[in-house]
Residue frames as a rotation matrix with the C-alpha (Angstrom) as fourth column:
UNK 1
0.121 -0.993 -0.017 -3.11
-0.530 -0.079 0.844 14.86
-0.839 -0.093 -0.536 17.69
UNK 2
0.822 0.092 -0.563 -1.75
-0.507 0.570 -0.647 13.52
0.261 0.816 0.515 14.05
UNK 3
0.545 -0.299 0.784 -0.21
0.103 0.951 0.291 10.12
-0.832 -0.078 0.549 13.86
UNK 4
0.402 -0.317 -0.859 2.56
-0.897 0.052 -0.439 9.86
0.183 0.947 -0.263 11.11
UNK 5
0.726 -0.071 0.684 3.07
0.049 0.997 0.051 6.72
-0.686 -0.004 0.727 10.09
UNK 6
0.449 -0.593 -0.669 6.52
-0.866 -0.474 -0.160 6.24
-0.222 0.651 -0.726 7.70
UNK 7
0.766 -0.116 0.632 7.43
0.256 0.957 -0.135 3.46
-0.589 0.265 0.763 5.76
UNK 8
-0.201 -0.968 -0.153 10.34
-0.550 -0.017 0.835 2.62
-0.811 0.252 -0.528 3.89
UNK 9
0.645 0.467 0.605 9.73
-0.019 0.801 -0.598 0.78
-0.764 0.374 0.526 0.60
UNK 10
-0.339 -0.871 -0.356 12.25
-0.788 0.056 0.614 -0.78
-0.514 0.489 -0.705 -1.72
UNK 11
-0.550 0.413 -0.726 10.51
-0.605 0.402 0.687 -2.76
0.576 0.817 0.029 -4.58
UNK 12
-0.842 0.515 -0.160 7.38
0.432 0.467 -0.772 -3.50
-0.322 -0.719 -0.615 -2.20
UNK 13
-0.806 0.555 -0.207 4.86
-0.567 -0.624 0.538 -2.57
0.169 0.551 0.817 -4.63
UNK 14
-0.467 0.621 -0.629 2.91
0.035 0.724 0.689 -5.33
0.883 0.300 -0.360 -4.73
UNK 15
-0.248 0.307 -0.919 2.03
0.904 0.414 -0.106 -4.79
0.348 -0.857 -0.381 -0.96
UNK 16
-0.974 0.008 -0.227 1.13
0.139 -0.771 -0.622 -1.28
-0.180 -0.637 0.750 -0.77
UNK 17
-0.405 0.910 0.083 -2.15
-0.449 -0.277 0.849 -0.97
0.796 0.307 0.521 -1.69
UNK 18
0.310 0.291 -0.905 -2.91
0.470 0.781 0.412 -3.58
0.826 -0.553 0.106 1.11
UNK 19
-0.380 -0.218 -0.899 -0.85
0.917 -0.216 -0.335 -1.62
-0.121 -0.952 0.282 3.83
UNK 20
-0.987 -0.135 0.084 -2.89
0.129 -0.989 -0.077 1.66
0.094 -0.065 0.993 2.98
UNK 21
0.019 0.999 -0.049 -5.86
-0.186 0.051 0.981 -0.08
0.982 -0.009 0.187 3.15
UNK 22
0.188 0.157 -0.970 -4.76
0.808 0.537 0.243 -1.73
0.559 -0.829 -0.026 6.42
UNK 23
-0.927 -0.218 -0.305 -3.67
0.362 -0.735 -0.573 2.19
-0.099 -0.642 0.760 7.76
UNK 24
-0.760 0.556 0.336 -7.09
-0.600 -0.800 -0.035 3.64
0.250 -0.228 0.941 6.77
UNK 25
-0.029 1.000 -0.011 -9.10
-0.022 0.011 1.000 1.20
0.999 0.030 0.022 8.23
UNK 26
-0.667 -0.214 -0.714 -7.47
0.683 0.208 -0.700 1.75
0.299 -0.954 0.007 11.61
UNK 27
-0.156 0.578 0.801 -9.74
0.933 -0.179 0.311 3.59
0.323 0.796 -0.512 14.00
UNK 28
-0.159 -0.633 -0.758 -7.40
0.300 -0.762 0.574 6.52
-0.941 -0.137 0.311 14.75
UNK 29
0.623 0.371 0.688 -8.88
0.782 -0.316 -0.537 8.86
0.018 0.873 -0.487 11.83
UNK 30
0.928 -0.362 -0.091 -6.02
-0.357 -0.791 -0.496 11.67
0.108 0.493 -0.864 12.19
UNK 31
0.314 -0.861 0.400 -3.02
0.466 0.507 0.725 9.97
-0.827 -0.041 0.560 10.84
UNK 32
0.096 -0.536 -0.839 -0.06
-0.995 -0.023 -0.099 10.72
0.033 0.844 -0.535 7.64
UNK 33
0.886 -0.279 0.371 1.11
0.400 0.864 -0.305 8.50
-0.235 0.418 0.877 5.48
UNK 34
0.314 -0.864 -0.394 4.77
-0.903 -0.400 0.158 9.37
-0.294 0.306 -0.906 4.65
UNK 35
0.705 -0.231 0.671 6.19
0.235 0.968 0.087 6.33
-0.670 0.097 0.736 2.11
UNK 36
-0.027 -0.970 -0.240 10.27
-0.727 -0.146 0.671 6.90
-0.686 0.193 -0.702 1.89
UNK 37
0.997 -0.029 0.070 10.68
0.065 0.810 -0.582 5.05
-0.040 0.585 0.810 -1.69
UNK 38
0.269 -0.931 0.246 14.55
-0.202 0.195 0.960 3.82
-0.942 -0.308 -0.136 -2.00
UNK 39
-0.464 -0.664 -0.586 15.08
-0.770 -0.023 0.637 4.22
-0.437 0.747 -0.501 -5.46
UNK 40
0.032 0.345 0.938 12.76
-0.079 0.936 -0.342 0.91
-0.996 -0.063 0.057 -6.10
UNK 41
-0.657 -0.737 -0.157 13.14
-0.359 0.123 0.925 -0.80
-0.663 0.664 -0.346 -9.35
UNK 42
-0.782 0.583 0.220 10.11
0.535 0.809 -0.242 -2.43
-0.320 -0.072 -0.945 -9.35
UNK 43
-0.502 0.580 0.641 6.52
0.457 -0.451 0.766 -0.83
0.734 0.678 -0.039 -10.27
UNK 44
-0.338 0.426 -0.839 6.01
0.882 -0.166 -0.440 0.77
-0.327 -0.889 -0.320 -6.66
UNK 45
-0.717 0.132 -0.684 5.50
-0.001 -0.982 -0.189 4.27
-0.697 -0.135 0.705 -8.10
UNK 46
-0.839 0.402 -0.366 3.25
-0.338 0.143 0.930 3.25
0.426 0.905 0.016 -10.74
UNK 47
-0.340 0.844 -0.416 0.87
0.595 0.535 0.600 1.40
0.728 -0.043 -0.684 -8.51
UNK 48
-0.345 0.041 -0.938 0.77
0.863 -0.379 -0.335 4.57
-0.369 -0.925 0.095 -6.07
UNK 49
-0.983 -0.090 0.160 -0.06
0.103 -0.992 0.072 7.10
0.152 0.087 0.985 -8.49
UNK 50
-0.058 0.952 -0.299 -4.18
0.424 0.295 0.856 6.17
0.904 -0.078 -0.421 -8.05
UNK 51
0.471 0.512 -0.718 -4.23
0.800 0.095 0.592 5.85
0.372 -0.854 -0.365 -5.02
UNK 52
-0.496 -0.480 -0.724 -2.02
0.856 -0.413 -0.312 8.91
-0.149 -0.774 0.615 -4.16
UNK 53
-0.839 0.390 0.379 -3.86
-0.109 -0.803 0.586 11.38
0.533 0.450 0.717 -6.02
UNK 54
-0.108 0.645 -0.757 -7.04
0.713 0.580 0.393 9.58
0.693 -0.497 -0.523 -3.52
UNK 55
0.449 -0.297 -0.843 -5.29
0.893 0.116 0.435 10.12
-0.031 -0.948 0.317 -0.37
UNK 56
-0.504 -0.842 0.194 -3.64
0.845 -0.527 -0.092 13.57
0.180 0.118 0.977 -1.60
UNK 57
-0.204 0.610 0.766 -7.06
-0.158 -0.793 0.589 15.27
0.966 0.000 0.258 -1.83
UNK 58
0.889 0.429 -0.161 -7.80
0.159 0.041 0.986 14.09
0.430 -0.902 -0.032 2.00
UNK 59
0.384 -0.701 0.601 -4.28
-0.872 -0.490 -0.014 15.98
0.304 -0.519 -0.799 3.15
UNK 60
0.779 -0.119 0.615 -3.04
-0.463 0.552 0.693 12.19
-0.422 -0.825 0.375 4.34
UNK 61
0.887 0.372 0.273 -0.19
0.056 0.501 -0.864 11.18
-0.458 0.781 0.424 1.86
UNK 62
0.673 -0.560 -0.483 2.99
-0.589 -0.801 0.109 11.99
-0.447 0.211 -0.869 1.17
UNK 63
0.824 -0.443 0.354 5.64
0.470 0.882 0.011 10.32
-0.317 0.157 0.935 -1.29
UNK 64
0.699 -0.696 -0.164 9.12
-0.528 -0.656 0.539 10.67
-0.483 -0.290 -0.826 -0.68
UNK 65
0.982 -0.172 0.083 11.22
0.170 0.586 -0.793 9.72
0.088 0.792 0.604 -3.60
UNK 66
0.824 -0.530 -0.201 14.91
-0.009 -0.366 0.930 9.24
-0.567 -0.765 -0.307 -3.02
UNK 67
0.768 -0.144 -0.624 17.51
-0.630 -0.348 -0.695 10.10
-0.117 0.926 -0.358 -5.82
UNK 68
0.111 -0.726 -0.679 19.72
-0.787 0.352 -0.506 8.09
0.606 0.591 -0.532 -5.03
UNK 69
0.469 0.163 -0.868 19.60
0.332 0.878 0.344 3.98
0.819 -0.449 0.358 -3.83
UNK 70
-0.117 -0.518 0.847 20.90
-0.787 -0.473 -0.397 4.62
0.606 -0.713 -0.352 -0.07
UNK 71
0.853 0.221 0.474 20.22
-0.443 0.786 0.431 1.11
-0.277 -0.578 0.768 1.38
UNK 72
-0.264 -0.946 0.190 23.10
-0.794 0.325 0.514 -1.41
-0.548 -0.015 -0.837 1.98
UNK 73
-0.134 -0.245 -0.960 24.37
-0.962 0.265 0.066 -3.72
0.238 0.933 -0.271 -0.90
């Protein structure tokens, strides 16, 4: 059975790399990633392109980029 896992992230670069290490070293080996970005302002899509291109060739990955900020002021 596949686990998706979905995160929200609103300028929380600095901490993904750390929560995708902390999802693949769980040891439940059929899981998604799905990380909902909120518009972020910050360098979250920059420090994901590495590692998604990684995690894209092993089918586990997915970034969802939202066009327009939808979180509350």
């Amino acid at each position: 059975m596949l686990f998706s896992i979905i995160v929200a992230n609103y300028n929380n670069g600095t901490y993904l790399p750390q929560l995708i290490e902390s999802v693949r070293n769980q040891t439940y080996s059929q899981w998604q990633l799905i990380i909902v970005d909120d518009c972020s302002t910050d360098q979250s899509k920059k420090i994901l392109e590495p590692i998604l291109f990684r995690l894209r060739q092993e089918n586990a990955l997915a970034i969802v980029s939202l066009l327009q900020y939808s979180g509350k002021i």
